[in-house]
C-alpha positions as CSV (number, residue, x, y, z in Angstrom):
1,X,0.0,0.0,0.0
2,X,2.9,2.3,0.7
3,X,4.7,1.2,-2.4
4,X,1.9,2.2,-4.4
5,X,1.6,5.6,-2.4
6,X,5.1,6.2,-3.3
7,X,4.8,5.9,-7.0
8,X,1.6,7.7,-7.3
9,X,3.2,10.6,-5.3
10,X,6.5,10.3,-7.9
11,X,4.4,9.9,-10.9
12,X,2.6,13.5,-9.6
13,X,5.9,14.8,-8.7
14,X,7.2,14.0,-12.3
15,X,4.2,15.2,-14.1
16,X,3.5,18.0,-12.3
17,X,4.2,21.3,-14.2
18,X,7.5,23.7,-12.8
19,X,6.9,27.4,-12.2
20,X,9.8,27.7,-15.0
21,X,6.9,26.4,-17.3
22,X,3.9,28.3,-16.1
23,X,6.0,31.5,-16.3
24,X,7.3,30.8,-19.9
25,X,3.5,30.3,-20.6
26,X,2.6,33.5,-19.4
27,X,5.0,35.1,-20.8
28,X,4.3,33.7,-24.3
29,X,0.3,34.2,-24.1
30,X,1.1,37.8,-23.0
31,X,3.7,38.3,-26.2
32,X,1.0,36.7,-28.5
33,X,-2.1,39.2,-26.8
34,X,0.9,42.2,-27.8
35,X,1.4,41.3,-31.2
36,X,-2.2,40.6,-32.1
37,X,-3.3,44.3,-30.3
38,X,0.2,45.9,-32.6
39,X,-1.7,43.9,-35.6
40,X,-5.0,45.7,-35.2
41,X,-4.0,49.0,-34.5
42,X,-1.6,48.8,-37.7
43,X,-4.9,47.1,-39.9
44,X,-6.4,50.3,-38.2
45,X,-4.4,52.5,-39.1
46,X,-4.0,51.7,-42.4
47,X,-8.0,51.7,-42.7
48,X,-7.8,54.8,-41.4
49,X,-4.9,56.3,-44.2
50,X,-6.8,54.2,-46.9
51,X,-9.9,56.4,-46.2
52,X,-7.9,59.3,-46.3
53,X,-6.0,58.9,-49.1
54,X,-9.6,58.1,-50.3
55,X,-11.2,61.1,-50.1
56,X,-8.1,63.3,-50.9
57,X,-8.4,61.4,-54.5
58,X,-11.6,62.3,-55.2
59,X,-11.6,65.9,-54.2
60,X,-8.5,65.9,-56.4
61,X,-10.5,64.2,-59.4
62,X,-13.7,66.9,-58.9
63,X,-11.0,69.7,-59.2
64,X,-8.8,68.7,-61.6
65,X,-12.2,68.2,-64.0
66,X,-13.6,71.3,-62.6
67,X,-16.5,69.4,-61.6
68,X,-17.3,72.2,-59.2
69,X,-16.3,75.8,-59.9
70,X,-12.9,76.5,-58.2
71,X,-13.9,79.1,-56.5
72,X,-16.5,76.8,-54.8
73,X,-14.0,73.8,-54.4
74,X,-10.4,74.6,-55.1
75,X,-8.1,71.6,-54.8
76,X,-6.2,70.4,-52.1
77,X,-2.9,72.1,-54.0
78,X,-4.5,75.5,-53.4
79,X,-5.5,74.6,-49.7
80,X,-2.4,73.5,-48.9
81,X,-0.5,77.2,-50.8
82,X,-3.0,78.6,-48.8
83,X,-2.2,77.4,-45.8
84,X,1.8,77.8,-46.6
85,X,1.3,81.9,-47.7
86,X,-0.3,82.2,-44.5
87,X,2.2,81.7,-42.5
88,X,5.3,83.3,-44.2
89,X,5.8,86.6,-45.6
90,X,5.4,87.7,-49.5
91,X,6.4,90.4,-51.6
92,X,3.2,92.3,-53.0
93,X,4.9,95.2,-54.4
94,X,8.4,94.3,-56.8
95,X,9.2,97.9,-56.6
96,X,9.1,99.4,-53.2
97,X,9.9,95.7,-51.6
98,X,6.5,95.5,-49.8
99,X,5.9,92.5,-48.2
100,X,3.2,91.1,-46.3
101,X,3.2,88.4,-43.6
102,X,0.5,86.5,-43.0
103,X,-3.4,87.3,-43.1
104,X,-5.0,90.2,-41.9
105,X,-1.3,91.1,-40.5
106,X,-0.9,87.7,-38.4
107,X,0.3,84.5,-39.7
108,X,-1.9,81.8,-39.3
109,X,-0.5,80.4,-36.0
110,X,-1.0,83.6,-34.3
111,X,-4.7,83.2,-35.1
112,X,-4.2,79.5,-33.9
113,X,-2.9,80.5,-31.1
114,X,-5.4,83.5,-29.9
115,X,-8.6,80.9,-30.3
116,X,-7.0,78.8,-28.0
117,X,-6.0,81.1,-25.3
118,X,-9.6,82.3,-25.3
119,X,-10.9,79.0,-25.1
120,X,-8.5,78.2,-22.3
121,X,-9.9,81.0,-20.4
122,X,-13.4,80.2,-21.3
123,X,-13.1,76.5,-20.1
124,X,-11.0,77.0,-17.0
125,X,-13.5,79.3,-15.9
126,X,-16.6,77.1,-16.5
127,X,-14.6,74.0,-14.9
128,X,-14.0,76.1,-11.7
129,X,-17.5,77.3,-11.6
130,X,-19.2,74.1,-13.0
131,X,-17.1,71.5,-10.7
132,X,-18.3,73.9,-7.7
133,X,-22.1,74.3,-8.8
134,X,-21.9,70.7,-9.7
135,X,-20.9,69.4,-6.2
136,X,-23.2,71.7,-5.0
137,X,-26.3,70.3,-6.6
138,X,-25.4,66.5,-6.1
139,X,-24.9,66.8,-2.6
140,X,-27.7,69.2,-1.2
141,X,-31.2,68.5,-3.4
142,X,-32.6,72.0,-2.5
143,X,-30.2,73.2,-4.6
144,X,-30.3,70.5,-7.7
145,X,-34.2,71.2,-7.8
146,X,-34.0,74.8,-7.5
147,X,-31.2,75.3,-10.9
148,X,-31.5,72.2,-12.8
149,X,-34.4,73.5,-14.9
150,X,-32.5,77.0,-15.9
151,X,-29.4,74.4,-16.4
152,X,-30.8,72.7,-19.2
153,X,-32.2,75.7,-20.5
154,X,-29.0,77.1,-20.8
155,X,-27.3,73.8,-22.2
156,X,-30.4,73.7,-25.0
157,X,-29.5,77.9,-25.9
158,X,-27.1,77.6,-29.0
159,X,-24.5,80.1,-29.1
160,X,-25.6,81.9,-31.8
161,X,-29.2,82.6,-30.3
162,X,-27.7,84.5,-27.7
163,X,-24.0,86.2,-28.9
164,X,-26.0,89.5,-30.0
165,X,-27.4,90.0,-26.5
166,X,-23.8,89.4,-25.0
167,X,-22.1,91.8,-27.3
168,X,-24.6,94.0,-26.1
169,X,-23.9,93.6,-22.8
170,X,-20.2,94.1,-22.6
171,X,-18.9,94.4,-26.5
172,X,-16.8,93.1,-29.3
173,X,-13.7,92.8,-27.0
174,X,-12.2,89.4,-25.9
175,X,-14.7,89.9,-22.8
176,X,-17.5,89.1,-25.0
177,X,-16.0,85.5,-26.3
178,X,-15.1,84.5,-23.1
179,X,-18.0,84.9,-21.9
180,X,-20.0,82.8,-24.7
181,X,-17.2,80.3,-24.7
182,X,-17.9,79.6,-20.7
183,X,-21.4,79.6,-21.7
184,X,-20.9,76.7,-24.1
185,X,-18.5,74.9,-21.5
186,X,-20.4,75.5,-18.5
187,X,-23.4,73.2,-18.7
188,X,-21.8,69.9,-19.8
189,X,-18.7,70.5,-16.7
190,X,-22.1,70.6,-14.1
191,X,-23.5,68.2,-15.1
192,X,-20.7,65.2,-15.9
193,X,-19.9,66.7,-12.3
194,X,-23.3,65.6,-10.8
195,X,-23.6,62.0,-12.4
196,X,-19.9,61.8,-11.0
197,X,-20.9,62.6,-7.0
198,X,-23.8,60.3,-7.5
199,X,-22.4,57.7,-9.3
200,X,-19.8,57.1,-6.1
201,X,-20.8,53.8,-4.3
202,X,-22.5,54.1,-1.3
203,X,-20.3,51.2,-0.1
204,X,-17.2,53.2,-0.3
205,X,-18.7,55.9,1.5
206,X,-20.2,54.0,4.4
207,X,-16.4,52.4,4.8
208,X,-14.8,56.1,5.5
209,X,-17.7,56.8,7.8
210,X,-16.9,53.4,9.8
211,X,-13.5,54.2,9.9
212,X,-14.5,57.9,11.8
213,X,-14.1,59.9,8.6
214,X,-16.1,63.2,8.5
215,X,-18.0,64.8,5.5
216,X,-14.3,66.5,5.0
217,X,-12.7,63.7,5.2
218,X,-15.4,61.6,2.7
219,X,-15.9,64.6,0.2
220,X,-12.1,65.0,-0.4
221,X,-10.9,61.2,0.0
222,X,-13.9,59.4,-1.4
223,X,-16.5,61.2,-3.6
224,X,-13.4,63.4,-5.3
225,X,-10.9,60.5,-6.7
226,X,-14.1,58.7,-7.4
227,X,-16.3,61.9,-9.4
228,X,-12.7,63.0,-11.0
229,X,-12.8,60.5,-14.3
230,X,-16.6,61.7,-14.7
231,X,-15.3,65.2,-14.4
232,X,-12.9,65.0,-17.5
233,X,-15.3,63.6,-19.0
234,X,-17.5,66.3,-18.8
235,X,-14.0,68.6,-19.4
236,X,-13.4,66.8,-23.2
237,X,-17.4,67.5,-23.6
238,X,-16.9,71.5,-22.9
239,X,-13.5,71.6,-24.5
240,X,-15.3,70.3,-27.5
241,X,-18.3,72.5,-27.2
242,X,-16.3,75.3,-26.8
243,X,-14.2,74.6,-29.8
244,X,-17.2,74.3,-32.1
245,X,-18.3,77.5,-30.4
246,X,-14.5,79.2,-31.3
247,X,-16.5,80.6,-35.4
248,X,-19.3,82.2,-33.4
249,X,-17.1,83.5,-30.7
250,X,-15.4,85.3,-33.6
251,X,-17.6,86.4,-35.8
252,X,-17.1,90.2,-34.8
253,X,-13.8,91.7,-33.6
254,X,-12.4,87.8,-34.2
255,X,-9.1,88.9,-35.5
256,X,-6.5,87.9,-34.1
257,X,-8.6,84.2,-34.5
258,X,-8.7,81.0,-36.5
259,X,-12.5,81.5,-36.3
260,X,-12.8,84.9,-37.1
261,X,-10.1,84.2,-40.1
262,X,-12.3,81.8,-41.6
263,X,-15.2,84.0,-41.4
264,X,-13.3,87.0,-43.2
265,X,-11.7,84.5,-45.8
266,X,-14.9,83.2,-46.6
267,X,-16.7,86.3,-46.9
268,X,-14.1,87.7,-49.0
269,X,-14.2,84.4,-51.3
270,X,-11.0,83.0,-50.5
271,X,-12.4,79.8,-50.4
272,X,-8.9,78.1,-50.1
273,X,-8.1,79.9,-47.2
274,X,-11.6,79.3,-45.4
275,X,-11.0,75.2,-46.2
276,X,-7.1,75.0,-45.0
277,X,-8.5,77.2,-41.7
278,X,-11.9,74.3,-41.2
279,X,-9.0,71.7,-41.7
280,X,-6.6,72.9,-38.7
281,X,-9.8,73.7,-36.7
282,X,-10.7,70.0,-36.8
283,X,-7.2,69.1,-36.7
284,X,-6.5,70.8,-33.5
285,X,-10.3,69.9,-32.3
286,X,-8.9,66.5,-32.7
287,X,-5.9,66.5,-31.2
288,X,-6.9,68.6,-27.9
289,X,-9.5,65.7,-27.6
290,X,-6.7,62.8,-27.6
291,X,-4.8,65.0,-24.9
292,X,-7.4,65.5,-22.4
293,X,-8.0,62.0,-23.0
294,X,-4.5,61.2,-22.1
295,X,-4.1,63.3,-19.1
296,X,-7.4,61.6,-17.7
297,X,-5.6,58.5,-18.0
298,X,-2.6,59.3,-16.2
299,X,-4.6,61.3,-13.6
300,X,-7.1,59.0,-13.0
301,X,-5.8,55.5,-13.9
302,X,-8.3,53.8,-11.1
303,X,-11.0,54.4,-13.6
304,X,-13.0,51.2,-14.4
305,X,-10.6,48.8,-12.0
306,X,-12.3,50.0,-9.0
């Protein structure tokens, strides 16, 4: 009986696998999830340039054949001098040596540059005043029932229903486009805000109160880290809003702007102008969404573990 022990318990100690193995099985399984996730975001990718160089083909085609008047559509060779002659200087006069940088005496980076300065004002003002009204609202109902109707009123008002009014109140200055660039960010910051108090767990917060932690204690420690990933949420919504907002916030006394410039070039029929200034507008829109998205993820890397 003990000799038959004795070999079961070798034949389990031979068979059984060694860490060595298990490791070198990890590893390998975790090498092959890498190089199938590299292979979909490089068949991504490529989708993505195929579309691209998709579209840049046939908008060549239509104005090449001037399928479209070119004053309508020029190609993407005229967008792209466009773009180029506004940001460098050029001789307009052979004679005198008159040159001219830029548009409208900036180049077009300055213009870049001025939009988002004012929708860096505009935001961080709506994310100090939304994150505070939000909190405010989530956590004492009085307050959530008295504002949240004239909230959604104001987060239905498009920008343009209202811009006359405000450059009545305080004029064409930068005053003005701050103030309807907060207006645009200001809703969605509130309310990502509330859905992020409320959507803490009621667990977590009964565990800091066991453990003798005061409203403080829980608001800074519990409902904060767990509202913050909600909160930029809400942020990349307003910077968005905001950005759409940027034409609008513009449209009078816009200049220094990459708003305002598109508005002049296209009511002065420099159509090529008016498309390369829509194409770094949703350029830039693009890439200030990828870097809030970023930060959010190195701020708040607990999101969706917890």
């Amino acid at each position: 009986m003990s000799e038959a022990a004795s070999a079961a318990d070798g034949a389990a100690t031979i068979t059984a696998p060694a860490p060595d193995d298990d490791s070198d099985t990890s590893q390998q399984v975790a090498k092959a999830a890498r190089r199938g996730t590299s292979r979909r975001i490089r068949r991504n990718r490529l989708l993505q340039a195929g579309v691209l160089v998709g579209v840049l083909t046939i908008w060549w085609v239509i104005a090449a054949l001037e399928l479209v008047d070119p004053l309508y559509l020029p190609g993407p060779g005229s967008v792209l001098s466009s773009f180029i002659d506004a940001n460098r200087c050029l001789e307009v006069d052979g004679t005198t040596g008159r040159t001219v940088c830029g548009v409208q005496n900036y180049y077009l980076w300055e213009h870049l540059l001025a939009s988002l300065q004012r929708i860096g004002v505009g935001v961080a003002l709506a994310a100090v005043a939304g994150i505070a009204l939000g909190f405010l609202m989530s956590m004492w109902e009085p307050a959530n029932t008295a504002l949240a109707p004239y909230l959604n009123f104001l987060r239905a008002l498009p920008p343009l229903g209202y811009i006359g009014l405000i450059i009545v109140w305080v004029g064409i200055g930068d005053l003005s486009k701050y103030l309807l660039l907060f207006l645009a960010a200001f809703p969605p910051i509130v309310i990502a805000t509330i859905d992020g108090v409320r959507g803490v767990r009621e667990d977590y917060l009964a565990a800091a109160r066991s453990m003798g932690a005061g409203p403080p204690q829980v608001a800074r420690f519990v409902v904060l880290p767990g509202a913050t990933a909600s909160i930029f949420s809400g942020v990349r919504l307003a910077v968005g809003f905001a950005w759409t907002t940027v034409v609008a916030a513009e449209l009078n006394n816009g200049i220094p702007g990459i708003g305002g410039l598109a508005y002049i070039s296209g009511t002065q029929l420099n159509t090529s102008l008016t498309i390369a200034c829509i194409i770094v507008i949703g350029l830039v829109a693009v890439a200030l969404d990828g870097c809030i998205r970023w930060l959010g993820d190195q701020l708040v890397p607990w999101h969706g573990k917890v």
